[in-house]
N, C-alpha and C positions, 0 to 999 in steps of 0.2 A: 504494500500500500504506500502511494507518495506521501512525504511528508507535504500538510496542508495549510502549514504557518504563512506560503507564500504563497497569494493572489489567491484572488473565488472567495475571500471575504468581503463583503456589502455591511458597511453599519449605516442601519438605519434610526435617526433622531425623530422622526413622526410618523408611527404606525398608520395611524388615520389618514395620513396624505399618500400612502403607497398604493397602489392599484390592485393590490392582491388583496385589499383591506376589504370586508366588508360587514356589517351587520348580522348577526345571529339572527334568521328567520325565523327559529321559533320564539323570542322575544316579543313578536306580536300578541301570540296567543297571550304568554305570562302577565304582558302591559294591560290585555283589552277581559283578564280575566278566564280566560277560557282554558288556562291548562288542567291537566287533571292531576290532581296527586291524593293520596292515601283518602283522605277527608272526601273527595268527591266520586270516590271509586265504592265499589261493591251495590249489593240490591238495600233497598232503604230498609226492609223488616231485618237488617241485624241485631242481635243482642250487644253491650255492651260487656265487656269487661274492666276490670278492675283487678290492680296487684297489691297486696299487701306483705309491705316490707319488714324486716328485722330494726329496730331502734339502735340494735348492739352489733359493737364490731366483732364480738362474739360469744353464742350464749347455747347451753344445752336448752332444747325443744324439748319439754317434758310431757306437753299436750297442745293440740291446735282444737277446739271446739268450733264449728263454724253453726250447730243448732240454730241458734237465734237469728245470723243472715240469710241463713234459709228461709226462716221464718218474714222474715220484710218484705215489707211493700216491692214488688215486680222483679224479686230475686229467682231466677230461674235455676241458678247452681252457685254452689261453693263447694271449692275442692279444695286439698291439701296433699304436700306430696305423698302419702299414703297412697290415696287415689290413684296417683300416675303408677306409682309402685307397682300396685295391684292388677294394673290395665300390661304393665310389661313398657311402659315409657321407658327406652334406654337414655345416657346422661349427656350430654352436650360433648362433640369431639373437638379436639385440637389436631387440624390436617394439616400442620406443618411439623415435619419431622427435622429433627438437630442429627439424627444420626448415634448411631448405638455408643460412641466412643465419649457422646457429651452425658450419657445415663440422665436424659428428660425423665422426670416425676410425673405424670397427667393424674392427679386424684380424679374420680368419676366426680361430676357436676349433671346435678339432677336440676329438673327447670324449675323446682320447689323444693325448700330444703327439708331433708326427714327429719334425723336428730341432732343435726346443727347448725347454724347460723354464721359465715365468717365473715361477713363485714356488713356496716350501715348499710341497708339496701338491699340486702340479700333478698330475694321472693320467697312468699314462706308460706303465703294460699292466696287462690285466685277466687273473683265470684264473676258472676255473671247476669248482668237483671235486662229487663227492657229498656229502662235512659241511664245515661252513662253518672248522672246526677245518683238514682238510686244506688247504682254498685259500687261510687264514693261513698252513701251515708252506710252503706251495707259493713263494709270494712270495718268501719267502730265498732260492728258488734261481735267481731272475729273476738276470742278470746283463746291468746297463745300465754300459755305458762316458759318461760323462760329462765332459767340459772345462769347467767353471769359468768363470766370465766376469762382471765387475762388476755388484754390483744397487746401484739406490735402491730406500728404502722408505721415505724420508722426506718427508711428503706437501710440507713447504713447501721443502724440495731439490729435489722433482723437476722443477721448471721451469729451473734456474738451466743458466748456458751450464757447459757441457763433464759435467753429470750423467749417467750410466749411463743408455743408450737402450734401451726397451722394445722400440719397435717402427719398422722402419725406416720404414713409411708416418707415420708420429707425429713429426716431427722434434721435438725440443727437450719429448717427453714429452708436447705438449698435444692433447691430444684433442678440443677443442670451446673456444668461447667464447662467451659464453650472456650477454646484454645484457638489461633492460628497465627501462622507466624512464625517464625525460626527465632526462639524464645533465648538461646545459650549463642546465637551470633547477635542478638542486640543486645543482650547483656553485656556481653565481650566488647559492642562498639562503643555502649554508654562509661562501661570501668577504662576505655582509651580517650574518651573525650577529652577536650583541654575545656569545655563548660558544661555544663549539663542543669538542666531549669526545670525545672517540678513544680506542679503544680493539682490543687487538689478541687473539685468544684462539682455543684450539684449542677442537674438538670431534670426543674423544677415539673412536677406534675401538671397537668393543662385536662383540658374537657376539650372537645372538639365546639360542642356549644352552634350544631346546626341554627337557623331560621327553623326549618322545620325539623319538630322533633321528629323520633322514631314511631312506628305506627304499622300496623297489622290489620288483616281480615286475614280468619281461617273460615274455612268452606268444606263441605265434604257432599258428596254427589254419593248415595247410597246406592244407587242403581247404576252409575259404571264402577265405583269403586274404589276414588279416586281422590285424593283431596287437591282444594286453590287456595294456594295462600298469596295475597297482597300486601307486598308490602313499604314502604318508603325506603327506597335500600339498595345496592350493586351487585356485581358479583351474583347476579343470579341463581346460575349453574352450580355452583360452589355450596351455596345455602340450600340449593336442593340436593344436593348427593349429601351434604352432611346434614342435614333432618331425614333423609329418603332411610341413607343407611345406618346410620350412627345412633339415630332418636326413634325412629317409628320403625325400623329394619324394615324395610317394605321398597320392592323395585321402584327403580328411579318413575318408572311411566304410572307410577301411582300418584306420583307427587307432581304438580305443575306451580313454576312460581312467576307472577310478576312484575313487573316494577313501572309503575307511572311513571310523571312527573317525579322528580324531587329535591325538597329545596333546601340541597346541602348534603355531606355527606364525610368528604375529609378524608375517606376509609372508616371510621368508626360505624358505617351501616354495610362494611362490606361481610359483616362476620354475621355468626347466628348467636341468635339472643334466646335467652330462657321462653320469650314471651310469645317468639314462633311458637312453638312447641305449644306452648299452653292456648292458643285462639285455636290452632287445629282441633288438637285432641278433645278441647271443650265444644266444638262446632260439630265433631262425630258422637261423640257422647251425650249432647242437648237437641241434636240433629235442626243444626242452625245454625246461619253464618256466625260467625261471634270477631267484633271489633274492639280494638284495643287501641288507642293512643295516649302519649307518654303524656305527662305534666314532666314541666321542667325541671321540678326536682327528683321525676323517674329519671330524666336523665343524667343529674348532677350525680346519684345517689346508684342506682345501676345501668348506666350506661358505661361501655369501656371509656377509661383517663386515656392518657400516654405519658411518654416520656418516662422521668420518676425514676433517674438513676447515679451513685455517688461514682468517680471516679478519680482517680489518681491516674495520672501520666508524667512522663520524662520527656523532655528533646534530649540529646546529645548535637554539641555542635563544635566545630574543631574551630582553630585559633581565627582564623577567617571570616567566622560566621555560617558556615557552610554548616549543613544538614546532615546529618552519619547516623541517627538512631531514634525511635519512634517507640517507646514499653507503654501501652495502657492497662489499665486493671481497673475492670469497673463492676459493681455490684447492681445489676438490674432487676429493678423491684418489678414483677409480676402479678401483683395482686393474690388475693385467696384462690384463684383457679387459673386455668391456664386455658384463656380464650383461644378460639379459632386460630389466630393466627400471631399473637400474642409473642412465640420465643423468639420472634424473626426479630423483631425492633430491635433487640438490641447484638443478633448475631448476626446471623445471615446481610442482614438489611445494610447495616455498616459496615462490614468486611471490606466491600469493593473500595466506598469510600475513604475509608481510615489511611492517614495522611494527607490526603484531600490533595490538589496540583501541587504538588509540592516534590523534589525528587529527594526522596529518601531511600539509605539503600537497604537500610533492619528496621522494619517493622513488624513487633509482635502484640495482642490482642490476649488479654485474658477476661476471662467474661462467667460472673454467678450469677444464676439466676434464683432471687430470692423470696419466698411468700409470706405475704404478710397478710392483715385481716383489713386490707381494702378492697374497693372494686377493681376487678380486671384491668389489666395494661392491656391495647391493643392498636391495629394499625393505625395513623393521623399525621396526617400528610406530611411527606418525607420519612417518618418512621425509618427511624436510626440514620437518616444521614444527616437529620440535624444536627444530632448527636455525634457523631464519629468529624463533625466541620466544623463543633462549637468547640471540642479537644483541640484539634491544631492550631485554628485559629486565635485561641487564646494563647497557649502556647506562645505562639510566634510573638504577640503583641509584647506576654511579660520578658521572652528572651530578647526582643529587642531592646527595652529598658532597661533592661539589668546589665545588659551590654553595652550601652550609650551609642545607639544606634537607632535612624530612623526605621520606623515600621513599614515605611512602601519600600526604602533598601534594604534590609531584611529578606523581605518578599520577593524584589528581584531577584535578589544573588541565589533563590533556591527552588524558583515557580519551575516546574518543565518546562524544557528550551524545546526539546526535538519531538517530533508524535512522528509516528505511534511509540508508545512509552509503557512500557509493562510495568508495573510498581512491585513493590517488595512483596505484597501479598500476590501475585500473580494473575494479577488481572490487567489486561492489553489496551488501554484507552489511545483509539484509535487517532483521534484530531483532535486541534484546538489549536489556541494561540494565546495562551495565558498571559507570559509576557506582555506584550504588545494591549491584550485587556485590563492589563492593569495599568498601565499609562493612559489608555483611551479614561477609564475611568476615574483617575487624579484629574486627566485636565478636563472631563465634562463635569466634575466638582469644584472646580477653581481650585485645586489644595494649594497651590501657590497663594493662592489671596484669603487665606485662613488664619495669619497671624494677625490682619489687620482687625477680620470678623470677629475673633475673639477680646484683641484691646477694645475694640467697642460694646461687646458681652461684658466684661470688667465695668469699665464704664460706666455701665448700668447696673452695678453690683451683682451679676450673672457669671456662672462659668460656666463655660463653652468648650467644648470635646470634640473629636474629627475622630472618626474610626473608620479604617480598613478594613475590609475582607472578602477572602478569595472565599468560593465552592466548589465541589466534583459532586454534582446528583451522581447518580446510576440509574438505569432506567431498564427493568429488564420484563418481572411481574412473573406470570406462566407463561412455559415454555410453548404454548401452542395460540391461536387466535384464528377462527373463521369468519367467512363472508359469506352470502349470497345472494346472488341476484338474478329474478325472475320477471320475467315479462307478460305481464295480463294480456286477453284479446283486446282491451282497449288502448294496448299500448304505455299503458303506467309500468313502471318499474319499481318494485319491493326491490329494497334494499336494506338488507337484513344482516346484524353484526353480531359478535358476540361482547364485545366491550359496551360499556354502557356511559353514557353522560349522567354526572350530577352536576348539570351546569355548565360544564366545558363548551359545548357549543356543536357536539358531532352531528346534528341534522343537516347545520351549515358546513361545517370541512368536509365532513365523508360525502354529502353529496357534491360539491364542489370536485374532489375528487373524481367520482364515479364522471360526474359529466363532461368533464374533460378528458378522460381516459375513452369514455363512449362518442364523444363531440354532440354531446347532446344537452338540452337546456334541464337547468337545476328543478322546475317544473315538472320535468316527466318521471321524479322518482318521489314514493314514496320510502321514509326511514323509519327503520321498524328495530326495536330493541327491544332488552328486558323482558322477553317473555319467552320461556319454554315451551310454549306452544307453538311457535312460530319460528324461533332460534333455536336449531336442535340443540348447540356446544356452543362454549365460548369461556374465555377466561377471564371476563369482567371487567372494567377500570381497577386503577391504583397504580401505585407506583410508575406514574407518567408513561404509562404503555400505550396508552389507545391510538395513537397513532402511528409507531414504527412498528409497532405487533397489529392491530385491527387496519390501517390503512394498506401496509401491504395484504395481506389478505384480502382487503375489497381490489387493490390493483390486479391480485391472483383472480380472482370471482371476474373482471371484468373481461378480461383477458379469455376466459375458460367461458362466459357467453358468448363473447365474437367467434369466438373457434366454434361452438356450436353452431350458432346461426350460420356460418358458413356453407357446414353440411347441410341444414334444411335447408338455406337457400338456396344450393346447388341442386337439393331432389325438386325443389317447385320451381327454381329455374330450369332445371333439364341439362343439366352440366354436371362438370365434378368442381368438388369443393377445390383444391387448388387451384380453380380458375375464378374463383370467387374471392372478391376485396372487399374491403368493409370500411367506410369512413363516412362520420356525422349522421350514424342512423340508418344506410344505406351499404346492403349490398349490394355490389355493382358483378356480373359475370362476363367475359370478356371468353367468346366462344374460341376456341381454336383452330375452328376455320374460318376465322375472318369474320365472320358475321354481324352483324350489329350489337353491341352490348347490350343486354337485359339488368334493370333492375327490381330490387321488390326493400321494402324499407323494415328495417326491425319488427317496428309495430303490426305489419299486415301479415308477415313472416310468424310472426306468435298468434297471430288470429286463426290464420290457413291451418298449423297446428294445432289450435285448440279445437277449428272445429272438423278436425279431421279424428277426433279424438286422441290426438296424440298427446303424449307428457309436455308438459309446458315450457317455453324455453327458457334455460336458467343458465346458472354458472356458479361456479363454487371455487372459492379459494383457501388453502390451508394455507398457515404461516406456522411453523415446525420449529420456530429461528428461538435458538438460545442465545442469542448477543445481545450482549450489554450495548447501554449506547451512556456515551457521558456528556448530561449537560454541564454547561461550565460557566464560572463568569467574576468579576468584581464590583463588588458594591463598596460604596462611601458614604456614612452618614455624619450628621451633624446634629450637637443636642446642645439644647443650653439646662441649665441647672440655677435655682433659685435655693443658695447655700443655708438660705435662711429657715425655707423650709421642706427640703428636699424634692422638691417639684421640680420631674424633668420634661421637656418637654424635645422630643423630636422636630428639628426645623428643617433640615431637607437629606435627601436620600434621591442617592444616583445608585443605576446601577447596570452595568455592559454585560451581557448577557449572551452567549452562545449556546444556541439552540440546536444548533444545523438549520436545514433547510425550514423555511417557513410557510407554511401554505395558508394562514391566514394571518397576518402581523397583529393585526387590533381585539382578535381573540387572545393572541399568543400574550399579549398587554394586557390583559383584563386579568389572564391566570396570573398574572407576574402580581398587580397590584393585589390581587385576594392573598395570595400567598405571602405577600410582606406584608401585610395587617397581621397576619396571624403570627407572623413571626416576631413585628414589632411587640403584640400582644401577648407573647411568649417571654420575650424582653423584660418590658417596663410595668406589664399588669398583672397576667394572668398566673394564677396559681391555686389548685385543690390540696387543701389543707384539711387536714385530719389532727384532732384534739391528741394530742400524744399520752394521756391517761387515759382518756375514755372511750378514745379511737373513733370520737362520733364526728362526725363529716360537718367541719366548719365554714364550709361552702358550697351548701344546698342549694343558693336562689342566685338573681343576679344583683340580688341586692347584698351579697359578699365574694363576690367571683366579678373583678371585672373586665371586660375583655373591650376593645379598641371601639370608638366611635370615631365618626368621618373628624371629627375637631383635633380628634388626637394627632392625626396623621397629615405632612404636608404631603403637597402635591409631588408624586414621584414621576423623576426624571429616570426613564426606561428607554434604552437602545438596545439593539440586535447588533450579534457579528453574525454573519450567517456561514457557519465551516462544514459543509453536510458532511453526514456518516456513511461511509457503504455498508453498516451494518442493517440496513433495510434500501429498497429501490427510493424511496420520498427522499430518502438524507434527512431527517427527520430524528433530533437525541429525544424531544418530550421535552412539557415547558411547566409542566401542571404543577411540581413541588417546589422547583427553587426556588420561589420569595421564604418561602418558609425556612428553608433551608437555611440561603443568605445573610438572611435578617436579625437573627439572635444573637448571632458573635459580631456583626458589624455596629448593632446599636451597642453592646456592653462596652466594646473596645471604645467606640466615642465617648461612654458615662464613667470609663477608666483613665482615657484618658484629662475631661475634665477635670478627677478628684485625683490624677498623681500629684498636683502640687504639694499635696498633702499628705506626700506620703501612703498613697491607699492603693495599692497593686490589684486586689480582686474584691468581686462582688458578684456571690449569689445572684442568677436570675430569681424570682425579676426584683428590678432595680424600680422599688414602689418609692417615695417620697418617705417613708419612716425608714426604710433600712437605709437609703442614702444619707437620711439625717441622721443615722443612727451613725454611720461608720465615721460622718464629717466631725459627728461630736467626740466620737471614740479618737478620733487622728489629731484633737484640740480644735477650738475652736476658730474658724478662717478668721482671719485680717477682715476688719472693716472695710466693705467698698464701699463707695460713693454711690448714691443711686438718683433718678431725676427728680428734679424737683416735682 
């Protein structure tokens, strides 16, 4: 593969002004009202359910009585996990496998707990009434006997000898030990180092904290035999094979799942929740749809966190500054059970990333995974490579300090000069131009004109911070993704995937796509997703796939139409398929003896078909592709800080961004700015806090959990390099995670750097105005500034 540092890069400064730009077509619908999601789905006579949760982060069940909710006004059922017991409900699976050599713990996870409770929220019996109002007042009358019994919730507690035990197969809390890396050559690089920088730092627990919460209809058809479930959610396929076989054992074509609208998702709705399970099984057992949607504090309380992991790391760096050695050890908390997909975050998911563009030549990776008596950790957005970018990234900032060196020359003297470039963990990151991104990115920040920025922060009795930082996404997800595409007698085209949109915009790029690979207008296809009835396979959204894994696949399905059409258009033209071309809708046949050429058009070609009765004309594409693709980039922000009372406040945020190839710019801008909210919001706000005595959840609502408003944030300045990958035919890395990614270690490095005058090298995400005030007070009190009259 060429090296692709040089030329075939385009940066582009206004998405909105490029020609490839356009509007997300279903945006109409959302604007004018008409989209569907969870709430306006299913048949109106649903029953309602209701969850009632454990108060304790852990407590023996010594009785659930549900008598009395039975008894209530328009209570059709109240169950307890006895019931599921009885019925033969198996326990919630984890289908992501670590491999026999990391010895994963999976305790069974029942969708209602029997005889114990392990954290706030845990589901402990469901009811069921006619309005969703009664099977709220129905809960009060649940009456659960509970005992009390020690929790941890402290992720870097819960290994330590004599801690509160989760689970008796788990001795000593740990779940897994997750190794990679050549551990006795970075050892050996860091005991040769001429410096070596350590540093220890959390990364803080978060809620995903959709618009739309989570939400369910189960369904069961007693006469084919069958169950529907609906739900607000991704990943389809996934959530059907693990309810099909894992919860109900019962063949996949038993179970159909599908997915509206939905608004939001993060990955936190790509896993299965207890509460699938429980609207089915109550929908066959009451033999009625049965509807469930979350309150916010179902989601604060059992919905998967993320993140929520303590870490210690090393650089080693030789007299130069140069890079020689990379040791992390980090203790990742897990939660009471080990969701769906849950031990990836903090293994699998950061491997590729860990060092991030950085040429290092020993890096190794040790990694526990540890349970405690919280809610589940599980996938939200980037999942672990925030994590494995907020490690280096800091890193680099305090070894350039302690070294008296600036942090963008740091960065130089160590970013990858040459691609393709295999890093220490043996992963091959094909393209990029790091380098050269980090200059484009200083001088689309002015960082030259930052000394003056800040004596006027002073000033004004303000202190003002400038932070760096580089990322490497990975973009990989399942190894498999299809398409297909079928042409009705009237000429419409289904256009059917297996990846899904929470938002991203795929009605507008996949068709975009499709119709210029056909030379056909964006009009003539329908897009069709999220639903097993209509998508046989498919490997879902997450991890910035859907377009180098689902759009090659629709380029494969396009491709494998034309080739069809060819042959029918040769038997209704009266030729052979090699003599048949195909361009804009039109095959054209081109006789061999000279004759006049015949045409017949896509559309009339699927009609003549259909009503010849023959199968209809399709196409189908597989995508089989196990390649990684790396998005890449550098971001610059700026913060000022009010020393007086810890108020910081973000004032601007650049950020150079290589994606590969682009096929829509002002989509790929829209993912960029959601992603750096959430990462800003990971930063400066957000954090799920659990009472460290009583384990009970200190931030149930949003009135203690806060997460980013438009006031928070300035207006982000966002450009494209565009370096395509040949790891798919688009050249396409995926754009969906890295603001999140980006974001975290760019804002702390500006809010560290602010408060070094003072002596303050690190600081816990997130960086709330009490801890800032707390560290300024702890470091003495700053020098009076002057401030306006």
């Amino acid at each position: 593969m060429p090296n692709r540092n040089d030329g075939g890069a385009s940066l582009l400064h206004d998405a909105s002004g490029d020609p490839r730009s356009e509007r997300r077509a279903e945006d109409r619908r959302f604007l004018t009202g008409r989209g569907t999601y969870v709430d306006d789905a299913g048949p109106d006579q649903t029953l309602h359910a209701a969850v009632l949760r454990s108060p304790h982060a852990h407590a023996r069940i010594l009785s659930v009585d549900v008598s009395a909710a039975l008894a209530a006004p328009g209570v059709r059922g109240a169950f307890t996990g006895r019931d599921l017991a009885a019925d033969g409900l198996g326990p919630l699976p984890c289908s992501l496998a670590l491999g026999p050599e990391c010895g994963l713990v999976v305790p069974e996870r029942p969708a209602l707990c029997l005889d114990r409770a392990r954290h706030v929220g845990d589901p402990v019996a469901l009811v069921a009434a006619d309005t969703r109002q009664q099977a709220l007042d129905a809960l009060d009358l649940i009456a659960v006997a509970y005992e009390t019994e020690p929790s941890i919730t402290d992720t870097q507690a819960s290994l330590d000898a004599g801690a509160p035990q989760v689970w008796a197969e788990a001795p000593g809390n740990l779940a897994f030990r997750y190794r990679r890396g050549d551990g006795d050559r970075t050892a050996a690089a860091l005991a040769a180092a001429a410096h070596v920088v350590e540093i220890s730092l959390v990364n803080n627990r978060i809620a995903a904290a959709a618009l739309e919460t989570r939400g369910a209809i189960g369904a069961w058809d007693a006469a084919a035999q069958r169950y529907l479930l609906t739900l607000s959610g991704a990943s389809a396929h996934q959530i059907r094979r693990e309810l099909a076989e894992g919860v109900f054992r019962i063949p996949l074509d038993r179970l159909d799942v599908v997915c509206p609208d939905v608004g939001g998702g993060f990955g936190m709705k790509n896993v299965v929740y207890p509460e699938y399970a429980l609207v089915l099984w109550a929908a066959k057992r009451l033999g009625s749809p049965v509807r469930w949607t979350a309150e916010r504090i179902d989601e604060f309380a059992g919905g998967v966190h993320a993140r929520d992991n303590v870490t210690r790391a090393r650089l080693g760096l030789d007299p130069d500054g140069r890079f020689l050695a990379l040791a992390v050890e980090t203790i990742a908390n897990l939660g009471a059970y080990v969701s769906s997909l849950g031990p990836g975050s903090s293994t699998t998911a950061p491997t590729p990333a860990m060092g991030g563009l950085y040429d290092i030549p020993a890096v190794s990776m040790d990694v526990r995974g540890a349970f405690t008596h919280t809610a589940p950790i599980d996938a939200y957005r980037g999942a672990g490579k925030p994590e494995a970018n907020y490690v280096i990234e800091r890193l680099v900032d305090v070894a350039a300090r302690r070294l008296g060196l600036d942090p963008a020359e740091l960065r130089r003297r160590n970013l990858i000069r040459s691609f393709p470039h295999r890093n220490a963990l043996g992963y091959a990151i094909d393209s990029g131009d790091a380098l050269s991104n980090l200059g484009r990115a200083l001088a689309a920040a002015d960082h030259a004109g930052f000394p003056a920025r800040r004596e006027a922060s002073r000033a004004a009795g303000r202190l003002r911070g400038i932070g760096i930082g580089c990322f490497l996404e990975t973009s990989r997800g399942q190894p498999h993704e299809d398409a297909w595409l079928s042409v009705a007698p009237d000429g419409r085209i289904d256009l059917a995937i297996g990846t899904q949109s929470n938002g991203q915009g795929h009605e507008t790029s996949f068709v975009r796509l499709a119709a210029a690979r056909l030379g056909l207008p964006a009009q003539a296809f329908r897009f069709v997703q999220g639903d097993t009835r209509a998508v046989p396979r498919g490997g879902g959204h997450g991890g910035a796939r859907s377009l180098h894994m689902g759009g090659a696949a629709l380029l494969l399905a396009a491709d494998d139409l034309v080739r069809n059409g060819r042959i029918l258009a040769a038997r209704l033209l009266q030729g052979e398929a090699e003599a048949v071309a195909y361009a804009a809708g039109e095959f054209v046949l081109s006789p061999r003896d000279g004759g006049p050429p015949r045409s017949i058009s896509l559309a009339r070609a699927a009609a003549e078909a259909a009503s010849a009765g023959d199968e209809a004309l399709q196409g189908h594409g597989h995508n089989p592709s196990e390649s990684y693709t790396f998005p890449n980039g550098c971001h610059v922000a700026e913060v000022e800080i009010d020393p007086q009372t810890g108020e910081t406040r973000l004032m601007a945020y650049t950020a150079v961004d290589d994606y590969g190839a682009l096929v829509n710019p002002l989509l790929a801008e829209g993912q960029v700015h959601g992603g750096l909210a959430q990462g800003v919001g990971q930063a400066l706000m957000e954090e799920i806090r659990y009472d460290p005595d009583s384990g009970q959840l200190l931030t149930a609502t949003f009135m203690d959990y806060q997460a980013p408003r438009a006031a928070d944030l300035p207006r982000f300045d966002v450009s494209f390099v565009e370096i395509p990958t040949d790891a798919n035919p688009i050249g396409a890395k995926g754009a969906g995670q890295a603001g999140a990614i980006g974001a975290p270690h760019t804002v702390m490095n500006a809010v560290l750097d602010a408060l070094a005058p003072f002596g303050i090298e690190h600081l816990d995400m997130p960086a709330t105005p009490q801890r800032v005030w707390a560290a300024l007070r702890g470091a003495g009190e700053p020098e009076p500034s002057p401030r306006p009259a």
